[in-house]
N, C-alpha and C positions, 0 to 999 in steps of 0.2 A: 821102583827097583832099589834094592838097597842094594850100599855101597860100603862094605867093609871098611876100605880103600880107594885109591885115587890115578890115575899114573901118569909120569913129569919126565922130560929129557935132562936133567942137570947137573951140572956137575958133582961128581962124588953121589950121585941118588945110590939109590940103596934099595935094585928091583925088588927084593922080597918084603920091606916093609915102609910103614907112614909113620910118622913121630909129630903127634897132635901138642902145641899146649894146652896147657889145662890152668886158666889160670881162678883164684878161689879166695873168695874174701869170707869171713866169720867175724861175731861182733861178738865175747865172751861176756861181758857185761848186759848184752840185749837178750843174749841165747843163752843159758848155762851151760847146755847141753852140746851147744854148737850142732845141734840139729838142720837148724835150715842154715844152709851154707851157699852164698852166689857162687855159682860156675858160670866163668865164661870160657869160650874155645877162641883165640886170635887168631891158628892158622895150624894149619895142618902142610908139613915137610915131607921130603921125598930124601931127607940125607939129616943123618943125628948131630952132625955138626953145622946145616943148617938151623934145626931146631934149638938148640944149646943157644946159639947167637940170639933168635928169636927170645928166647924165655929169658938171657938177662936184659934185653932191651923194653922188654915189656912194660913193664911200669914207665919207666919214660917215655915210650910212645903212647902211652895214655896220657901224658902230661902231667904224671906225679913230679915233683923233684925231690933227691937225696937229703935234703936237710928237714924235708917233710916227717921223716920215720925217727923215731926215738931209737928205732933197732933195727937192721939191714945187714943179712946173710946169705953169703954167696959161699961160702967155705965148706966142701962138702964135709968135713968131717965134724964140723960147729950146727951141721942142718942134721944130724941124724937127731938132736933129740926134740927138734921141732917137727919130725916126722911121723903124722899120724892116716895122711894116705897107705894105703898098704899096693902093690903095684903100681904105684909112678914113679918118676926119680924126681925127687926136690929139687930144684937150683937155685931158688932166690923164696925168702922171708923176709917179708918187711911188716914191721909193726909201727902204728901208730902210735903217737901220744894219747887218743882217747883207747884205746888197747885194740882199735881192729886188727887184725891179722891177714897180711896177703901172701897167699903161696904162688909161686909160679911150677909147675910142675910139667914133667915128659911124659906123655906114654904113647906105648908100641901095640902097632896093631900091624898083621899081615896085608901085603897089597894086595889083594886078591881080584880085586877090579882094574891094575895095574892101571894107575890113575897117572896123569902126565902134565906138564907147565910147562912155559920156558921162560918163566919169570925166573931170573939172575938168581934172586933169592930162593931158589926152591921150595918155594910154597905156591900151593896148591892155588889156583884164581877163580875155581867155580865156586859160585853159594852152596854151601853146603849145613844139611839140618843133623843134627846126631844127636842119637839117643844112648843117655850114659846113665849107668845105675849106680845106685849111692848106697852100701851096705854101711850098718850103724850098728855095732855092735860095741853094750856097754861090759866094760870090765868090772873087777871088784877089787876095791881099797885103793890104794893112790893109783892104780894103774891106768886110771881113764878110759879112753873109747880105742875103738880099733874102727878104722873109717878105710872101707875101701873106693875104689871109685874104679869104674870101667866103660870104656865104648862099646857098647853092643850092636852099632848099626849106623849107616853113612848115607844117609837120602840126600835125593837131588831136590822136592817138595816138601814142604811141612806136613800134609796133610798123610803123605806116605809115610813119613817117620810117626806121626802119632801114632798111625793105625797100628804100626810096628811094635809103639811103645805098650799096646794094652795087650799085647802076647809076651811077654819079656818072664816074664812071673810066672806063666802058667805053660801049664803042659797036659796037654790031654793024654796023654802015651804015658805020662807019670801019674797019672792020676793028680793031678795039682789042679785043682781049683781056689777061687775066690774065696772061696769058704774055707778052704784049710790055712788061711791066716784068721790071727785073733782078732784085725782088723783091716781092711782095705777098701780105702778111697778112688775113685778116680774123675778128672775131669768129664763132663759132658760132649759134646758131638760139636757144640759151639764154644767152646769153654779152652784156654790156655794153661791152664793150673785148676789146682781142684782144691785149693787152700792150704798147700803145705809149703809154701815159698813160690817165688818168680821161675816157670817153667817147669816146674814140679805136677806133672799128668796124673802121677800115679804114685799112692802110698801106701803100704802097707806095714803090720804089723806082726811078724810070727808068733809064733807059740814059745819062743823061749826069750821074747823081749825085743829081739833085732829088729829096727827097723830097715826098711827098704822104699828108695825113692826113684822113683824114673822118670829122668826129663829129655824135652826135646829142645833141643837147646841150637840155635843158629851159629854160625862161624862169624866172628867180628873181630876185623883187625881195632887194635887197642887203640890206631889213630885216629879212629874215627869216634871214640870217647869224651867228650866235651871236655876241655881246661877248664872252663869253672865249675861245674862236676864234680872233677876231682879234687879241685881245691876244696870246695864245702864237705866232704867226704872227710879231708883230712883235718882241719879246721876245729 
């Protein structure tokens, strides 16, 4: 059954919708492109002001520390031009000394499964698997990439969220098949990624260049992230 949404008793919630992180590392000297890019999800909120707290604590309940980043941004008006999600909200860029890049970001999805907790922190306590699509579209001249990212769907199984994942793309009603990209990958029946990054199911490739990736990606609070992990990450 998919789950759009979730639903929480807590304070300040916010019945109409969920506010996921999104949190997103890219390595520009491994990737040019910043193509395959990790997503991780740490927790999905029932209130924007829980979320907010959640996404500047992130990286330190991974066990990053401050003096790790050559560069650390919280200032929303210093983060619009590290802004290459298109529908999240930024709140926190930290860059590394070898130049990785970590975004932490919000996005809003309706509750529609009016999903509930009563963990203090208003966030959600069940496992939950979502499948989120990664639109790649390259620009022309300095203008770079335009990268969107979206939740499409909120399972309680893995296995239901894959199944999910290899409809996302396609529409029989539109006429949209596999064959109307120029190219498209997908994982196998026993298969986690199909070779385009860690959870990446599905890949394809349109006709005017964009790519598109859909993963199913687990919910993981960032404390359960190994400290020395992170240190050789930063290292």
């Amino acid at each position: 059954m998919a789950l759009p949404t979730q639903n929480i008793s807590a304070t300040k919630a916010d019945p109409e919708n969920l506010y996921h992180i999104v949190f997103t590392t890219s390595h520009i000297q491994r990737d040019p492109n910043s193509e395959i890019e990790k997503i991780r999800i740490p927790g999905t909120y029932r209130s924007l002001e829980a979320a907010k707290a959640a996404a500047h604590s992130c990286l330190f309940d991974a066990g990053y520390e401050r003096e790790w980043f050559s560069q650390y941004e919280v200032d929303p008006t210093a983060l619009e031009r590290y802004r290459i999600h298109q529908r999240l909200g930024l709140v926190v860029v930290a860059v590394a000394p070898d130049g990785t890049t970590f975004r932490v970001c919000i996005g809003t999805t309706p509750n529609i499964s009016h999903l509930t907790t009563d963990n203090e922190d208003g966030r959600i306590a069940a496992d939950l698997y979502y499948v989120v699509q990664t639109n790649v579209e390259y620009a022309n001249g300095d203008e770079g990439q335009r990268r969107g990212i979206n939740i499409e769907g909120i399972f309680m199984t893995y296995d239901k969220a894959q199944s999910f994942a290899h409809s996302v793309l396609l529409s029989e009603e539109d006429g949209i098949t596999k064959e109307s990209f120029a190219e498209y990958d997908e994982a196998g029946d026993n298969e986690r990624d199909c070779g385009f990054g860690e959870n990446v199911v599905i890949h394809a490739v349109g006709i005017n260049g964009e790519n598109h990736l859909i993963s199913v990606i687990k919910g993981q609070a960032m404390d359960s992230v190994d400290l020395a992990e992170a240190a050789v990450r930063i290292s």
